[in-house]
N, C-alpha and C positions, 0 to 999 in steps of 0.2 A: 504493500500500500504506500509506502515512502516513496520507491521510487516512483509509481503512479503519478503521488503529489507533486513529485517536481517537475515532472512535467507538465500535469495539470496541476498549477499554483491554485484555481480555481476551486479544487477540492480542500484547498487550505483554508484561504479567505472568505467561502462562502459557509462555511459553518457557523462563521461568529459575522454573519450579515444581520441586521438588524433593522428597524423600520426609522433609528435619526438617521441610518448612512443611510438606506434606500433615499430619504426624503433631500438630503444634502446630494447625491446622486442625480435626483430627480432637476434640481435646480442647475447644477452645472452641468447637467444634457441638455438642458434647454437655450443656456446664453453657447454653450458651443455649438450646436447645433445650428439655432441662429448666424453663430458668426462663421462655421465651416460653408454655408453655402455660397456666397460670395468670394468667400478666400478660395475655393475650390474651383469654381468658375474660371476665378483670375489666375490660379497657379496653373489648371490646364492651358487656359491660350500663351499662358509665358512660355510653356512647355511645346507649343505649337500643333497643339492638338483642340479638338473642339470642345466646347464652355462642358457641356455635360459629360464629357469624360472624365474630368474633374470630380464631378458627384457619385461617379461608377466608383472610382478608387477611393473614394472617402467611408466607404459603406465597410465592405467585407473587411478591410484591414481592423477598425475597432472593433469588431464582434470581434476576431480572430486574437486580437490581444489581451481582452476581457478574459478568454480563457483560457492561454497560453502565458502570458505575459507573465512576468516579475517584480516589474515595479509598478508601485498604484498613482506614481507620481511624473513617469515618463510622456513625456507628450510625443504622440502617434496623430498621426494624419498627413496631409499635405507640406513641401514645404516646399521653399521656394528656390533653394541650390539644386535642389532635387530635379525639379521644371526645369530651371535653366540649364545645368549636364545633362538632361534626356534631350533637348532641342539642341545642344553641341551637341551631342555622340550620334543623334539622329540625322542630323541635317546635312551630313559629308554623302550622307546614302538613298536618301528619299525625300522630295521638294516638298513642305506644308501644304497640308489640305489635299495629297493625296490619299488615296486606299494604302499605298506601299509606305507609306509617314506614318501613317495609325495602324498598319499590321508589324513595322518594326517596331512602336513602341510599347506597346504587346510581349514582342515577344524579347527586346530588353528586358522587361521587369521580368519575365518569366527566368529570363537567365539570371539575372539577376538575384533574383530570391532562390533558383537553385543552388547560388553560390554562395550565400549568406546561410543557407541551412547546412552542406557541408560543412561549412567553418562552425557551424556552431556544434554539428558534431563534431567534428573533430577538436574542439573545444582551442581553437584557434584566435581566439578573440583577444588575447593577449598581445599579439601581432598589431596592432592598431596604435600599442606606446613605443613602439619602433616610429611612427611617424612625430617629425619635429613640431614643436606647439609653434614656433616663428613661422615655418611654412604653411601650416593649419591657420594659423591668426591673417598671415597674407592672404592667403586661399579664399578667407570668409568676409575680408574687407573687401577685396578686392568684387568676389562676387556681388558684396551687396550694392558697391558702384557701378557695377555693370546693369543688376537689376532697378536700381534706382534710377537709370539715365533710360533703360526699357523702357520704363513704367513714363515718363515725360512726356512722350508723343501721346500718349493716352491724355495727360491731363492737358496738354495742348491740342490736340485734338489733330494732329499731323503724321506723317506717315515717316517711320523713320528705322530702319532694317539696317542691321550689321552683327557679326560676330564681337567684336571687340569696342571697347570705350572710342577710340579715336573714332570707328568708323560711326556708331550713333551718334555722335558727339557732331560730325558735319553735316549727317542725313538733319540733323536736329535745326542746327543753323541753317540750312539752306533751305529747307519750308518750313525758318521761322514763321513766314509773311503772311503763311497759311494756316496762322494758328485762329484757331474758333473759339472767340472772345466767352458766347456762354459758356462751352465747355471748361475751358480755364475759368471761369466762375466760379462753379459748382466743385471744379477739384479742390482749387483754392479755400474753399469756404470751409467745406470738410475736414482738408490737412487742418485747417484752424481751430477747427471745432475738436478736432482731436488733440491738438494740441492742446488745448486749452482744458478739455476732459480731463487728460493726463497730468497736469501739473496745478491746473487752480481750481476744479468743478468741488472735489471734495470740501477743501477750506472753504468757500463760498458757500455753498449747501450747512457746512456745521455753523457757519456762522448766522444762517439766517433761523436758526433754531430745530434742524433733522439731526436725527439722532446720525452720532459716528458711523454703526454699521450700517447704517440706508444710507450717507453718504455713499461710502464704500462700495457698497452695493451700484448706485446710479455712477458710479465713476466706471465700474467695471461696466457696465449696460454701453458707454460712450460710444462703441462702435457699434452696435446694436442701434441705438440710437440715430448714428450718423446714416444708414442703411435706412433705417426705415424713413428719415427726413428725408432722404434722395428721392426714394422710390416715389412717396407722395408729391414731393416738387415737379420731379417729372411726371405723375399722373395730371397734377393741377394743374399747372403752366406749359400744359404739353411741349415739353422741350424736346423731344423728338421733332417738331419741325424745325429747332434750328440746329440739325445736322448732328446733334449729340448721340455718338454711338452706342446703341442697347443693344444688351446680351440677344434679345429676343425669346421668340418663344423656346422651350426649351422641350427635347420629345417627351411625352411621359411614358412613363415604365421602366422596365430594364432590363437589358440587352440577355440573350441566352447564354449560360456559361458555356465556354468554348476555349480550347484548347487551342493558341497562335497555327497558324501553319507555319511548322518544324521545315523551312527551305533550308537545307544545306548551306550555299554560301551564303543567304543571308545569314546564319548562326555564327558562320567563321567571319563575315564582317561585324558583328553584334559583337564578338566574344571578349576580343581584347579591348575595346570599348566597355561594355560593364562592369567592372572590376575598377575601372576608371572613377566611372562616374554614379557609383553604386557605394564603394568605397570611403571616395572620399567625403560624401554628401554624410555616409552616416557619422564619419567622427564630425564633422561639422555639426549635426544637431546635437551630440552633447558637448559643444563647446561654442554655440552661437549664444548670441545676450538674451535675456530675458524679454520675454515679450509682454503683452498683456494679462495682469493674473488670473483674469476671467477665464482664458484659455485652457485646455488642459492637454 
């Protein structure tokens, strides 16, 4: 039964479940849940794959760690190194938006997690403080100026492709001219609003007489918040005619579980690429900053 449990940790923790953690459960499914749908969205198209792909791979991975898992304090889901090394190690092989772009990314993760589960048998995980925390720390800076000068055309509302910082960084300038004033509006506003969540909503809120923890609580909400002020401003002020780009409609259901097609050389192009960018993504998430605590 021992060794049972360590593999299913689930048969450990769920003995001494109870109904304040079911209810403490209940509340942070609910602000992450909220705030994965968006984030998922957005980490598929960084990824170069379509919004709702994002939602397929947000799904099975938390079940799966609820009951394989180890730590009750790891955060699992989406991340955004993750997006960005699948659109580099995909993009040398298959143009976005094709069939051959979303069946290689497929069948990376498939390699991908087959590789992560030998190492775990083979209890190989040790290998990971071989790698230097300077080159790690570069690696995670560097990415998120990559992902942050991505992420610009969007709040500019402009169109701006490249592999590397130099080359977004001119697509960027060159259709400045082309930037769409509401869209930089509404980004603008938002970053503000979250800034402002994050550093003064709390003190404001105790100051006007709410208790500490409902502070706390409406600070962690801030991006919850910021989402659903969007959603209504563009319902209200139909900002959709002035060219602000929505996810749209999105399919409902979910896809049939299916197994990649196993193509030969795509696997031998895929293979040394995974390892890559499968790798390095994961010491990155336990050594990127803390993000929002709402999150889990």
């Amino acid at each position: 039964m021992t060794r049972v449990a360590r593999s299913l940790p689930i048969l450990d923790w769920g003995r001494q479940y109870d109904r304040d953690v079911l209810t403490s459960d209940l509340v942070a499914a609910a602000i992450v849940t909220i705030m994965l749908i968006p984030q998922s969205l957005a980490y598929a198209m960084l990824a170069g794959l379509p919004a709702e792909v994002g939602l397929y791979a947000s799904i099975l991975p938390l079940i799966a760690y609820a009951i394989f898992g180890t730590s009750r304090t790891l955060a699992v889901g989406p991340v955004a190194v993750v997006s960005l090394m699948t659109a580099s190690s995909i993009g040398a092989i298959a143009a976005q938006g094709t069939p051959d772009y979303l069946a290689a990314a497929a069948l990376l993760a498939l390699i991908s997690g087959a590789m992560l589960m030998a190492m775990g048998l083979l209890r190989l995980g040790f290998m990971a403080n071989f790698l230097s925390h300077p080159v790690i720390s570069g690696f995670i800076t560097a990415s998120g100026l990559l992902i942050a000068a991505g992420q610009l055309k969007h709040i500019l509302g402009v169109r701006a492709e490249g592999h590397t910082l130099a080359e977004v960084a001119g697509e960027l300038l060159s259709n400045l001219q082309e930037t769409n004033i509401v869209t930089l509006l509404v980004g603008v506003t938002v970053l503000a609003f979250l800034y402002f969540a994050r550093l003064k909503l709390a003190g404001l809120l105790v100051a006007v007489g709410i208790g500490a923890r409902s502070a706390d609580v409406w600070t962690k909400a801030g991006p919850i918040i910021s989402v659903a002020g969007t959603i209504i401003a563009v319902t209200v002020f139909n900002l959709e005619s002035y060219d602000i780009a929505l996810v749209g409609a999105i399919p409902q259901g979910l896809p049939m579980l299916a197994v990649p097609a196993l193509d030969p050389a795509l696997i031998r192009d895929l293979a040394a690429r995974a390892p890559n960018a499968e790798g390095r993504c994961r010491r990155a998430r336990h050594q990127r900053p803390p993000e929002w605590s709402g999150q889990s």
